[in-house]
N, C-alpha and C positions, 0 to 999 in steps of 0.2 A: 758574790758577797750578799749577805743578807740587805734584801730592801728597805729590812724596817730600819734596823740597825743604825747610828748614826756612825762612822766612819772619818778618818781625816780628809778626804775627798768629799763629803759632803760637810762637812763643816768647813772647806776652800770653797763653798760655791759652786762644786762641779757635781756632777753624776758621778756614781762609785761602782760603776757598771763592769769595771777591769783593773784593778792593780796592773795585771800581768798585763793587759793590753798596751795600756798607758808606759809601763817602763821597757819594752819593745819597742815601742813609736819611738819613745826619747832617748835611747840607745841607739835605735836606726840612723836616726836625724844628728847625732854624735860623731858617725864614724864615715871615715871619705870613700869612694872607691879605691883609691890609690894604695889605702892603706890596707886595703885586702887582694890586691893584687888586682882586680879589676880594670881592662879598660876599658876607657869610655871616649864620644864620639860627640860630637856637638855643644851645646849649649845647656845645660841643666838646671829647670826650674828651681830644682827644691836641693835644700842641705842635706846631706847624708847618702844612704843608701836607698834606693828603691824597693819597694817589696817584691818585687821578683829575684831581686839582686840577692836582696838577704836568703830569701826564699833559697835559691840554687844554692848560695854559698853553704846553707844548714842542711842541706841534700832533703829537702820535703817540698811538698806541692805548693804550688801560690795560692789553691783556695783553703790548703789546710791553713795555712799560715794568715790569710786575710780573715779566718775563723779565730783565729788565738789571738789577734788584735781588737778586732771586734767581739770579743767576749763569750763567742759562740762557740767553741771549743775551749771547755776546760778541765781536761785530762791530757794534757801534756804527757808524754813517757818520759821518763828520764833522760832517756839516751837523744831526744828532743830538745829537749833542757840542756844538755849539753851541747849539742850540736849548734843552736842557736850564739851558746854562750863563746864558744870557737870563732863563729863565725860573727858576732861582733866584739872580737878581742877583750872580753869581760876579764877582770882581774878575780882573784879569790875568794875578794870581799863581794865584787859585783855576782859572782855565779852565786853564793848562798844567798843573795837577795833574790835575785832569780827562782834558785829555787823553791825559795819560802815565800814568793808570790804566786808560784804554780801550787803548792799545796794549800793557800788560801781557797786561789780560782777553783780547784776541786773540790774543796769540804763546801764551800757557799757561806765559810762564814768570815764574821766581818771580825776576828780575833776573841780573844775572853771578856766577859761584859764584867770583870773581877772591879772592886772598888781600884783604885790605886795603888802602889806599893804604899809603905810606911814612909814618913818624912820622920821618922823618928832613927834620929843615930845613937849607936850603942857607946855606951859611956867609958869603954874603952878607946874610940878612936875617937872623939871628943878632948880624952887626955892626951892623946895622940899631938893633936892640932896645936894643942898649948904648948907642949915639949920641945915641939920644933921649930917654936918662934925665935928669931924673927919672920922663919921664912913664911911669907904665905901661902895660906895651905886654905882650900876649900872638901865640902862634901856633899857632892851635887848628887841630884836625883837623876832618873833615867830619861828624865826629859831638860834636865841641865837646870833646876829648880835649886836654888842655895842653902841644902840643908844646913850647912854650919859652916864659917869661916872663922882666922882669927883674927886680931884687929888689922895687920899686914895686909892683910888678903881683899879686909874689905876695903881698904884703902886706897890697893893700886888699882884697882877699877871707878876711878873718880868717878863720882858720882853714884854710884852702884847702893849708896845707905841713903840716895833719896828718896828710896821706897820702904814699903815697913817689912821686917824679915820673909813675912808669910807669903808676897811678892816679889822677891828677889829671882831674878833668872837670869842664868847668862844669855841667851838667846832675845828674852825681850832686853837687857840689856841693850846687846849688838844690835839690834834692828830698830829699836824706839827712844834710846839715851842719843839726846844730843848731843854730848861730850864722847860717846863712843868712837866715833870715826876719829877725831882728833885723839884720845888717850891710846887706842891700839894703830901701832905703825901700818899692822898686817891687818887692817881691818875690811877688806874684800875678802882675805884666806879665813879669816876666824868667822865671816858670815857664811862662808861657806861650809865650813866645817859644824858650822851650829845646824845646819840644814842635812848634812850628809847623813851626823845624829839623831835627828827626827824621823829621818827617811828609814836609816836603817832599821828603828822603832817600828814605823808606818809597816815595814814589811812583817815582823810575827803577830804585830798587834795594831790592827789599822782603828778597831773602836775601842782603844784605850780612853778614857774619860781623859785624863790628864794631857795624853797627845791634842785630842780634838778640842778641848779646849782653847792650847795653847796656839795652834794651828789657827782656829778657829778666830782669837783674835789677831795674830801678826798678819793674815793676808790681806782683811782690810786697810790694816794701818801702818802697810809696807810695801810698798811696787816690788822694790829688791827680794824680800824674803819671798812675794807670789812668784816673781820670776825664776828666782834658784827652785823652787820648789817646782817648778815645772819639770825643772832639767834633769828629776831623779837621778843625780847624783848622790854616789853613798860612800867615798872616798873614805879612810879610817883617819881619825888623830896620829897625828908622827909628832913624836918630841923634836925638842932643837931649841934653838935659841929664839927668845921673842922680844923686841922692843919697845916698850912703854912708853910713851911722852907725856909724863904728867905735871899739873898744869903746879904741883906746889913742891916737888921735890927736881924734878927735872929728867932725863931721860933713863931709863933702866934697861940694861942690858942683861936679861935673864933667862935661866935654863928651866925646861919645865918637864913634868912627867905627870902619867896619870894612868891609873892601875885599878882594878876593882877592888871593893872591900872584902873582904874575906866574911862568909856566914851575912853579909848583903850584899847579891851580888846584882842587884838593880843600882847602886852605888858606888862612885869612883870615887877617888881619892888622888885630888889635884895639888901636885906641889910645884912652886917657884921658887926657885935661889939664885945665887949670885956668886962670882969667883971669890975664894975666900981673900981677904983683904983688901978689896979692891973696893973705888969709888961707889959701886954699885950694892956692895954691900952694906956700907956705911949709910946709902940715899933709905934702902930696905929697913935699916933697925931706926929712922927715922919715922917710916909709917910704920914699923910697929908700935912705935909710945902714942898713935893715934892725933900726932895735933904734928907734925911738919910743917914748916912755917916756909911760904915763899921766901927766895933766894935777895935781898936787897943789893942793887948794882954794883955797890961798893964794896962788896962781900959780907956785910954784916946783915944778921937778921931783921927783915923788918917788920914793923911792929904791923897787927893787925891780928883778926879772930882766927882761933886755932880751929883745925878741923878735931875735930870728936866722934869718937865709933857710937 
């Protein structure tokens, strides 16, 4: 990668010497012997695979390989690339990260130095978002930045409209809202998953302005986010069901989906709903009127200030 370049790696404080190097080490150090058929004999300093181990198992040399770590070989073959990726059981998602950090290490460059995408969404899926209220509906940027929500949406993320729109992110969310960990049940999975999406970023476009930015402050002012972020992990988003704990309507048991926009495809389009008729849906069309009032013990509402979008 380019030296001058400023990169997500040097905006974490590290040298940006090897994309490809760096997610080898932390693949290697990932996966046991056991699980590659390997055995082994004594006591074992270190986690994961050895680089000889890896080495044999991808059928190439231990100095070719201690070159592709250390960044001194960056023309990988394909069929290298592949090899590698076999022999540390990479999923689908993982080998085209793979790959599109070997054709980094190749070109030498540190991604497109483009401005950012647009934060501007088209006024069709705007009316989108309204239509389908109650349920909450976001439209996040490629680095999980909160181009639009509707009141639902910003609601269940308590605390999420304590920042002014132009800062809204799910990612600083997760890792810098202090009500985060208590409002998402799955709040280790959705940290991790806000990381997977950066990563998978970090791989076509490691000096995106917007990534290294965003990067750039969560590692100071996150132990958790530096340490996932080590782990180059790029796992994909799976839908399912997610549980909410929120501190004025009470628990939400919700389904969710999330799909790109059509004509911008640097933008998802994130929906939450609820079984129709059911408790859960009823808690929902209460954070869409924006003011949800805490539960009073006797079952009646109690009185106090409303929330407001």
């Amino acid at each position: 990668m380019g030296s001058m370049a400023r990169t997500v790696e040097s905006a974490s404080g590290q040298s940006a010497d090897s994309g490809l190097g760096r997610y080898l080490r932390a693949r290697r150090a990932e996966i046991t012997p056991d699980q590659t058929g390997l055995t082994t004999v004594g006591i074992r300093r270190t986690p994961g695979l050895r680089r000889e181990e890896l080495a044999a198992l991808a059928g190439i040399s231990i100095d070719y390989y201690i070159r592709l770590e250390r960044g001194k070989e960056i023309h990988p073959s394909p069929s290298v690339i592949d090899s590698l990726a076999r022999a540390l059981r990479l999923d689908a998602h993982e080998l085209r990260h793979l790959r599109d950090l070997a054709v980094l290490a190749g070109t030498g460059s540190a991604g497109s130095a483009d401005l950012p995408p647009t934060r501007e969404v088209r006024p069709g899926v705007l009316a989108l978002t309204e239509r389908l209220r109650p349920n909450p509906v976001f439209i996040l940027g490629r680095t999980l930045d909160v181009l639009a929500c509707n009141p639902s949406a910003l609601q269940l993320f308590a605390g999420l409209d304590d920042q002014p729109p132009q800062a809204r992110n799910i990612a600083r969310y997760v890792f810098l809202h202090p009500r985060a960990p208590e409002v998402l049940d799955d709040w280790d999975e959705r940290a991790r998953a806000c990381v997977a999406r950066l990563r998978m970023l970090a791989g076509t476009d490691p000096g995106a302005p917007d990534l290294t930015d965003l990067v750039g402050e969560l590692v100071p002012k996150s132990k958790l986010f530096e340490t996932l972020w080590e782990r180059y992990d790029i796992k994909p988003h799976s839908p399912g069901i997610r549980l909410f704990h929120h501190p004025e309507v009470g628990d939400l048991h919700l389904a969710h989906e999330s799909m790109p926009v059509d004509h911008s495809p640097k933008h998802r389009f994130v929906i939450f709903f609820a079984e129709p008729d059911s408790p859960d849906q009823d808690k929902v069309a209460l954070l869409d009127k924006g003011r949800p009032r805490r539960p009073h013990p006797d079952g009646e509402r109690a009185d106090g200030p409303e929330l407001t979008v």
